[in-house]
C-alpha positions as semicolon CSV with decimal commas, in nm:
position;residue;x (nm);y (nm);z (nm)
1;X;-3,116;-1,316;3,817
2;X;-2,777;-1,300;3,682
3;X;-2,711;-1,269;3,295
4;X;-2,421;-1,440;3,165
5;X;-2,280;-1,425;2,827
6;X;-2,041;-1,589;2,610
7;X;-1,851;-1,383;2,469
8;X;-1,505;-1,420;2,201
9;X;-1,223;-1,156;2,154
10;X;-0,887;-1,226;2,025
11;X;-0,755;-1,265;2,390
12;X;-0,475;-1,439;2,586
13;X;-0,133;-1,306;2,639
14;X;0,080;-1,636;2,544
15;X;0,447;-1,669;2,553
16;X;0,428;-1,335;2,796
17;X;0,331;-1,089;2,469
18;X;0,038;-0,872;2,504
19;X;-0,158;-0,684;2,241
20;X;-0,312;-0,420;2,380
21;X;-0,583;-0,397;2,136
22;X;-0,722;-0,678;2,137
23;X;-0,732;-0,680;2,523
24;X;-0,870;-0,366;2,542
25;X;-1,187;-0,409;2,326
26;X;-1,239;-0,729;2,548
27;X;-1,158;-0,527;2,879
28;X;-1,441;-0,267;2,772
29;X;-1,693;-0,491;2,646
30;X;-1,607;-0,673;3,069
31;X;-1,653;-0,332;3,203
32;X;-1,982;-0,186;3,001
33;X;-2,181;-0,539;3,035
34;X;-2,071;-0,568;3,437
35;X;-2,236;-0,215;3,478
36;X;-2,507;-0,363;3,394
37;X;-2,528;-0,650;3,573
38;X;-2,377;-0,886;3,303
39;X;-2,114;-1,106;3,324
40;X;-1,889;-1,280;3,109
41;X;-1,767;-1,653;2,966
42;X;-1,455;-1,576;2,835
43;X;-1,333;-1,757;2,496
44;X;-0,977;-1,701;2,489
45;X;-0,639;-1,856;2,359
46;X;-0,488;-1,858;2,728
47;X;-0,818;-1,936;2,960
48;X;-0,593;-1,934;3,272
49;X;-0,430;-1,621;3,181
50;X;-0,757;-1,455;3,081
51;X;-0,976;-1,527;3,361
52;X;-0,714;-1,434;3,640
53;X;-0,674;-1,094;3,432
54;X;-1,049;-1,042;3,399
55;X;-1,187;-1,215;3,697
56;X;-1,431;-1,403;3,452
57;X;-1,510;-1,767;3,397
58;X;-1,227;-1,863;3,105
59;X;-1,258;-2,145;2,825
60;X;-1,029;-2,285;2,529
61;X;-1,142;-2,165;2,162
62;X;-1,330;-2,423;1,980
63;X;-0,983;-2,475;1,783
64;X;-0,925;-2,450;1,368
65;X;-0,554;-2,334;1,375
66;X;-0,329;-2,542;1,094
67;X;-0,646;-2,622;0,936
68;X;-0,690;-2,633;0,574
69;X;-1,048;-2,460;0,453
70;X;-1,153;-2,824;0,367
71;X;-1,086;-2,978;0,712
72;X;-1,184;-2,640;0,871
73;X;-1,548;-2,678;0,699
74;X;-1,547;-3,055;0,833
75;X;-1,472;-2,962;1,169
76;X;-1,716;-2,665;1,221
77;X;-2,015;-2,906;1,077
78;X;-1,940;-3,170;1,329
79;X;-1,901;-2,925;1,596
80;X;-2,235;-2,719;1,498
81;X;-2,440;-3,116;1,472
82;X;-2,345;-3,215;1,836
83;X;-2,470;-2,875;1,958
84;X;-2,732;-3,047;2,138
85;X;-2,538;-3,385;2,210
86;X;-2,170;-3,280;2,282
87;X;-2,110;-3,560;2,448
88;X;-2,071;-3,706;2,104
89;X;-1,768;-3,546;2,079
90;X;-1,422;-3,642;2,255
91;X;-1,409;-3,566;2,625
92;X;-1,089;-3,357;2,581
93;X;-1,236;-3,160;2,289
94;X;-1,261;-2,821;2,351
95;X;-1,502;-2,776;2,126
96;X;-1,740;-2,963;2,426
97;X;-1,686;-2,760;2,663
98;X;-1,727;-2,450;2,459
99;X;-2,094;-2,592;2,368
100;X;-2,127;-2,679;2,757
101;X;-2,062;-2,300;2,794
102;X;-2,319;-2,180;2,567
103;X;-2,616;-2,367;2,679
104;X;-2,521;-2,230;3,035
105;X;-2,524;-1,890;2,923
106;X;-2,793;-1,659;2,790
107;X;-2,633;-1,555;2,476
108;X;-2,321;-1,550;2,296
109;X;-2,092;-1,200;2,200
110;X;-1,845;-1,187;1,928
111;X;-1,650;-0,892;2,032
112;X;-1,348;-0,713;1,806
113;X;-1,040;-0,824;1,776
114;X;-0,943;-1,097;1,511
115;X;-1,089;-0,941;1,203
116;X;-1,309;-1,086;1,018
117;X;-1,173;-1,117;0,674
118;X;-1,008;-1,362;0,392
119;X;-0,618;-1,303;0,510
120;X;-0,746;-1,481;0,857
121;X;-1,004;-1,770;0,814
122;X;-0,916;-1,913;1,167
123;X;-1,141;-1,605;1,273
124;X;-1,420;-1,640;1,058
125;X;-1,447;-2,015;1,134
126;X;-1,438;-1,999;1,486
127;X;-1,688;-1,675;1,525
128;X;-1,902;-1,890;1,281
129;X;-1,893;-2,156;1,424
130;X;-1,984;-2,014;1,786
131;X;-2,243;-1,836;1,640
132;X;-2,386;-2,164;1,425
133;X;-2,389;-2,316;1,807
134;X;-2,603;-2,049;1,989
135;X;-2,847;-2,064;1,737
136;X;-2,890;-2,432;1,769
137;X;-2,936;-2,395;2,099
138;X;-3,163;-2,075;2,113
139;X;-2,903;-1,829;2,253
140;X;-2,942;-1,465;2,049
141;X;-2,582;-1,329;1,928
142;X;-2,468;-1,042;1,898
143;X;-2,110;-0,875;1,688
144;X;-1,976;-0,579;1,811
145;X;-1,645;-0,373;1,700
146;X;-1,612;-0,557;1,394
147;X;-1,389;-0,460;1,108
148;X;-1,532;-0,699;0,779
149;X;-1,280;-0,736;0,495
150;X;-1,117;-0,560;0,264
151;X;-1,020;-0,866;0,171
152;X;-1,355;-1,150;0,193
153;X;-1,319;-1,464;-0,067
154;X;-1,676;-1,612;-0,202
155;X;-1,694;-1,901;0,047
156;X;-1,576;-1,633;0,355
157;X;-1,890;-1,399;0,231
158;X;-2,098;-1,704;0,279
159;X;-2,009;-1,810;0,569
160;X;-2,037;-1,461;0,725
161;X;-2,324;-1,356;0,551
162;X;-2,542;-1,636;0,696
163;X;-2,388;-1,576;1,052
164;X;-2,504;-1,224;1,035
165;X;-2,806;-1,275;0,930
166;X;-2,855;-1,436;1,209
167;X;-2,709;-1,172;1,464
168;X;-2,971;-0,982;1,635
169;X;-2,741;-0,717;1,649
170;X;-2,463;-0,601;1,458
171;X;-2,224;-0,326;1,463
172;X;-1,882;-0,197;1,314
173;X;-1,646;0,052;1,332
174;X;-1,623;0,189;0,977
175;X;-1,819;0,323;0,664
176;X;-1,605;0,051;0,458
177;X;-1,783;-0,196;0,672
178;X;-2,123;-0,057;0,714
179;X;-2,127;-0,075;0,339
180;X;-1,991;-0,458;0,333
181;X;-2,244;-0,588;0,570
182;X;-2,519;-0,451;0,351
183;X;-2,359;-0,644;0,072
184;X;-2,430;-0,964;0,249
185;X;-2,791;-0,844;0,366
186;X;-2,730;-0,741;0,685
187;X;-2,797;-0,364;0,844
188;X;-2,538;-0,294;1,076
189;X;-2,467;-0,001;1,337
190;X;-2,157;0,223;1,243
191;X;-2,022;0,335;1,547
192;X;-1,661;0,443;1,750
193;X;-1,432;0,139;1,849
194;X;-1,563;-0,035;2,193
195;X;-1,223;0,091;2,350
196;X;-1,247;0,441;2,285
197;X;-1,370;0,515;2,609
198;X;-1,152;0,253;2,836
199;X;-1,116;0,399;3,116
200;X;-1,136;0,732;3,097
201;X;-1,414;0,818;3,386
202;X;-1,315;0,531;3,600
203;X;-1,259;0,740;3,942
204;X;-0,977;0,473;4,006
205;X;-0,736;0,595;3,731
206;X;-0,523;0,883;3,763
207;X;-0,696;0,980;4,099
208;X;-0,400;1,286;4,135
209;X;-0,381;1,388;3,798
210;X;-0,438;1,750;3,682
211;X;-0,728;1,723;3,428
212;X;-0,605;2,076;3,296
213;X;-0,261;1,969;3,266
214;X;-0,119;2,025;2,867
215;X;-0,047;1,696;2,712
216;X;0,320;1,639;2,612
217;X;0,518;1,435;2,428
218;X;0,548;1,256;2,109
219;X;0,383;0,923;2,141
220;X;0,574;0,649;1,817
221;X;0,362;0,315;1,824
222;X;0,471;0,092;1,547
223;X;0,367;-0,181;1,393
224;X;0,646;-0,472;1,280
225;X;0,441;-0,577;0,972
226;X;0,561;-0,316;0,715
227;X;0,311;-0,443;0,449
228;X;0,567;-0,566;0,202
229;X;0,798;-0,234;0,217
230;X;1,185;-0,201;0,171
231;X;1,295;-0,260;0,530
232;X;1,597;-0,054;0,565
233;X;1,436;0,209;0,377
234;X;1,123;0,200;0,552
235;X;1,327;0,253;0,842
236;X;1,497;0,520;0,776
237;X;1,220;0,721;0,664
238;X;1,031;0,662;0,970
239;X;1,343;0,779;1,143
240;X;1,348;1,067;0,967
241;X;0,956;1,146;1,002
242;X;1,000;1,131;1,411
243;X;1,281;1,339;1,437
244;X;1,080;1,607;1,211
245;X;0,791;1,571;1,500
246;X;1,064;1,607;1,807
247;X;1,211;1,948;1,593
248;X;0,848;2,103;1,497
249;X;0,692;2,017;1,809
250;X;1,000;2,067;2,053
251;X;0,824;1,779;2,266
252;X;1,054;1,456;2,394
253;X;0,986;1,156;2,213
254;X;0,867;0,838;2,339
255;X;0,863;0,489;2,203
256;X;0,540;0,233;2,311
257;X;0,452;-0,155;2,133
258;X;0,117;-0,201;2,178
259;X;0,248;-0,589;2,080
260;X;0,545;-0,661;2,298
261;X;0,673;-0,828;2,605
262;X;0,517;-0,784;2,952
263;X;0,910;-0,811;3,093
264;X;1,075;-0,480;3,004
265;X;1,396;-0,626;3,110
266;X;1,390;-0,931;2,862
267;X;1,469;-0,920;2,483
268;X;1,295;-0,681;2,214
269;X;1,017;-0,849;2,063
270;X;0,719;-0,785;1,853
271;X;0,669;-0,419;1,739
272;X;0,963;-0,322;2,002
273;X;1,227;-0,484;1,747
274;X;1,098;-0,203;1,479
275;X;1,090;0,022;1,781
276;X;1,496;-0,013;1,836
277;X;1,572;-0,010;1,459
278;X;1,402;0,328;1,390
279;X;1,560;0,450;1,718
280;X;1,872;0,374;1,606
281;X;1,850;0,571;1,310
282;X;1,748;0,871;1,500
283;X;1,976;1,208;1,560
284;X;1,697;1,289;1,886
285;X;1,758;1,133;2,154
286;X;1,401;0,893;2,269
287;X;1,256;0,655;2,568
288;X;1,113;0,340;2,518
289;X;0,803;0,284;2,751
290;X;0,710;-0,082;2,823
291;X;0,398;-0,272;2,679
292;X;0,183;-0,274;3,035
293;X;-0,169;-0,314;2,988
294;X;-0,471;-0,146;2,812
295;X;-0,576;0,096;3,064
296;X;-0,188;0,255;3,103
297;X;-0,204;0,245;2,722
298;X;-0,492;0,468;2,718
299;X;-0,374;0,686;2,947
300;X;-0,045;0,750;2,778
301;X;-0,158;0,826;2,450
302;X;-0,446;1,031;2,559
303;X;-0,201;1,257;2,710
304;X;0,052;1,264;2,442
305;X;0,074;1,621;2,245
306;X;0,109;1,402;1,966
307;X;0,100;1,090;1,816
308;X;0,270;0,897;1,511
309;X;0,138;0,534;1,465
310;X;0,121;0,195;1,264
311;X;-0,102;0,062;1,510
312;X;-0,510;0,098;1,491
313;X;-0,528;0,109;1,889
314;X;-0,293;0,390;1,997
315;X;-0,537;0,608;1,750
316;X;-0,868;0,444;1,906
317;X;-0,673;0,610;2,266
318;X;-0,555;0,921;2,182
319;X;-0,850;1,046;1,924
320;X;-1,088;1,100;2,172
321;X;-0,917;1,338;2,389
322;X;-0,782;1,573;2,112
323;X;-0,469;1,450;2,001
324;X;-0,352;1,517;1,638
325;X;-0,239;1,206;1,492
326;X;-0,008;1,112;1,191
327;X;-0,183;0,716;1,091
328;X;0,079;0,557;0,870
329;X;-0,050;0,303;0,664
330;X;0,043;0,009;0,521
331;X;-0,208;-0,134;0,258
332;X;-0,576;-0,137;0,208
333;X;-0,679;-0,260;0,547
334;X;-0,463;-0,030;0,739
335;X;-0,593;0,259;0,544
336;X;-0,959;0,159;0,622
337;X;-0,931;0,099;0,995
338;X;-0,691;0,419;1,019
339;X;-0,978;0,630;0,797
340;X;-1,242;0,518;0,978
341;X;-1,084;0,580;1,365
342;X;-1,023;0,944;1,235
343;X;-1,269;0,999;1,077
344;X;-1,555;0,977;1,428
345;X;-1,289;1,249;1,609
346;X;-1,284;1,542;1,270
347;X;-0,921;1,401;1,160
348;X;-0,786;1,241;0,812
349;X;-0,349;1,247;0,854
350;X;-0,289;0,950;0,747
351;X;0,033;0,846;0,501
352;X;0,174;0,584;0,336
353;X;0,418;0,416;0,538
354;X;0,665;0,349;0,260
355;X;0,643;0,762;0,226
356;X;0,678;0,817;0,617
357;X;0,988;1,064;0,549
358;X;0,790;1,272;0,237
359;X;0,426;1,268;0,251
360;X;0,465;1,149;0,628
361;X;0,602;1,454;0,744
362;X;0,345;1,678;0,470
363;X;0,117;1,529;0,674
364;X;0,278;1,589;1,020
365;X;0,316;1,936;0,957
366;X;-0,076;1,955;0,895
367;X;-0,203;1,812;1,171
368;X;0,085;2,002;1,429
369;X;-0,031;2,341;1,250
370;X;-0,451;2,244;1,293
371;X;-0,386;2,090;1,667
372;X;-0,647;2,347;1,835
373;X;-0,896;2,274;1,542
374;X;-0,817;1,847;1,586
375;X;-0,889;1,947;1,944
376;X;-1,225;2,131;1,886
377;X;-1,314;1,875;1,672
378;X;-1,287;1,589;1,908
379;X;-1,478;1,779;2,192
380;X;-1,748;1,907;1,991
381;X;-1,788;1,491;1,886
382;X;-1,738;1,349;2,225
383;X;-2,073;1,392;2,380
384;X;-2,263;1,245;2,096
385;X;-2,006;0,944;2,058
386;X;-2,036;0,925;2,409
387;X;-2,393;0,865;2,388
388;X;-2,388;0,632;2,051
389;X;-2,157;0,397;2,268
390;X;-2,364;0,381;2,591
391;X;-2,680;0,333;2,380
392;X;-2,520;0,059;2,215
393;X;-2,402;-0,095;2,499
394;X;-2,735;-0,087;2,641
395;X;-2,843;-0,237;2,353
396;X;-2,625;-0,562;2,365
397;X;-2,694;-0,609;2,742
398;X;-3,087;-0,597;2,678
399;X;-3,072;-0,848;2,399
């Protein structure tokens, strides 16, 4: 008999932007449950999109965008009350069909992407809510490559808490996390992003490549969101901090936004704007390498001889395989994720982004001179990971 869940990332390339991260957690969560023999509802904010990408069955989120918390708690209470009778609710609500989805299903999967913390509620509310519904209806749920906090006001603790209490499974990415979820009663499993491993033993990707090849290349992934830094500034240091790699390493440089547009040929947008601002304060010459899709993400940064990023994902990629990484970080929740992604592969270079041309470049010239150790590091961890993540995975599918 087949086993279908629901399952909710933050997925849907709209207005012809794709963020690779979040489509890449979702993309391995589709490949580890179909290998065994599970298959996926899709919750996404482009259904269409989604299910022609994923070849699943594709529905519209339950909706609590431009919602204040008052009229977001209204809505999720009459959503979670017509559980069992959503025809009580308007035909055209999504909400309806995403209950109709549920019951059909034999469980429900709240998979990374969209954070669950304070700075976006949306998240929490509909990931509540969703989970509120499946246990009204029976269905066990299960979290998976969750990040919770830094930042988690009193009535976001409480609404989480209860959800994951109610989780038969639970699991996160980071010791900051692990030691949240305790703090609302719940014992989670600390574990290696879902998307470390996208991929990378699929006998359909780089059929002709030479496994012993060197990796070359320095691999920039930016993020626009600067965290509240001096622009200009901020700039130029990061300028400066890339052309140090492309001198100490002697390796080309190469420019990829893990947000950006699917049409290389249109206008820069998303992380590519900071892209062609730092690039223009460069003296070394650099490519830019269009957005594409998870899978040629991974493949690119796990074969770059190093990489300098803003971004979580690029250092989910490239850990794995070796590469030394500089993390530059912009506040208190970039610092955690970037910690805690280093931190399963033996590596700790991260810097404050405001500092990218001072302690940026300390910290580049760390991890270039310990590159064989990184390297060690990562393979000596990569078995046992490995393992974790397929147990895991096993896991979710049995429950």
């Amino acid at each position: 008999m087949l086993v279908r869940l629901l399952s909710i990332g933050d997925i849907g390339v709209s207005d012809g932007m794709m963020h690779i991260g979040d489509e890449a957690m979702f993309e391995a969560l589709r490949d580890e449950m179909r290998g065994r023999g599970v298959e996926l509802v899709a919750v996404s904010a482009e259904p269409g999109e989604s299910a022609e990408r994923y070849g699943v069955e594709a529905i519209a989120r339950i909706g609590f965008a431009g919602l204040s918390r008052d009229d977001a708690d209204d809505r999720m209470r009459e959503v979670v009350a017509a559980a069992k009778h959503p025809s009580s609710l308007a035909t055209d609500d999504p909400a309806r069909a995403v209950i109709e989805a549920i019951a059909g299903t034999d469980g429900v999967v709240v998979a990374g992407g969209g954070n669950l913390a304070s700075r976006w509620p949306v998240h929490i509310y509909e990931r509540v809510t969703l989970a509120a519904i499946a246990g009204e209806l029976g269905r066990p749920v299960v979290v998976t490559g969750q990040t919770f906090g830094p930042d988690l006001g009193a009535h976001d603790r409480t609404l989480l808490s209860r959800a994951l209490q109610n989780a038969h499974l639970v699991g996160v990415r980071e010791t900051t996390s692990l030691a949240l979820a305790r703090e609302l009663g719940v014992e989670a499993r600390l574990g290696v992003d879902d998307a470390s491993f996208l991929g990378d033993r699929d006998p359909r990707e780089d059929q002709d490549a030479d496994a012993s090849a060197p990796r070359s290349g320095v691999l920039v992934s930016l993020s626009l969101s600067l965290g509240g830094a001096p622009r200009d500034e901020t700039v130029a240091r990061i300028a400066r901090l890339v052309d140090r790699s492309a001198e100490l390493t002697g390796e080309p440089v190469a420019f990829h936004a893990h947000f950006g547009p699917l049409d290389p040929a249109g206008p820069a947008r998303g992380d590519a704007v900071l892209h062609d601002e730092v690039r223009a304060q460069m003296t070394t010459t650099s490519r830019v390498i269009p957005t594409g899709d998870p899978r040629a993400a991974a493949r690119l940064a796990r074969s770059s001889a190093l990489l300098i990023t803003g971004r979580y994902h690029p250092a989910v990629l490239a850990a794995p395989a070796g590469v030394p990484i500089v993390g530059l970080v912009a506040d208190d929740y970039t610092r955690i994720k970037q910690l805690g992604v280093l931190g399963h592969w033996g590596q700790d270079g991260v810097a404050p982004l405001s500092d990218a041309g001072g302690a940026g470049i300390a910290v580049l010239g760390q991890v270039w001179a310990h590159r064989e150790r990184i390297a060690d590091a990562a393979a000596e961890r990569e078995p046992r990971n490995r393992a974790e993540a397929a147990l895991w995975w096993d896991s979710v599918a049995r429950v």
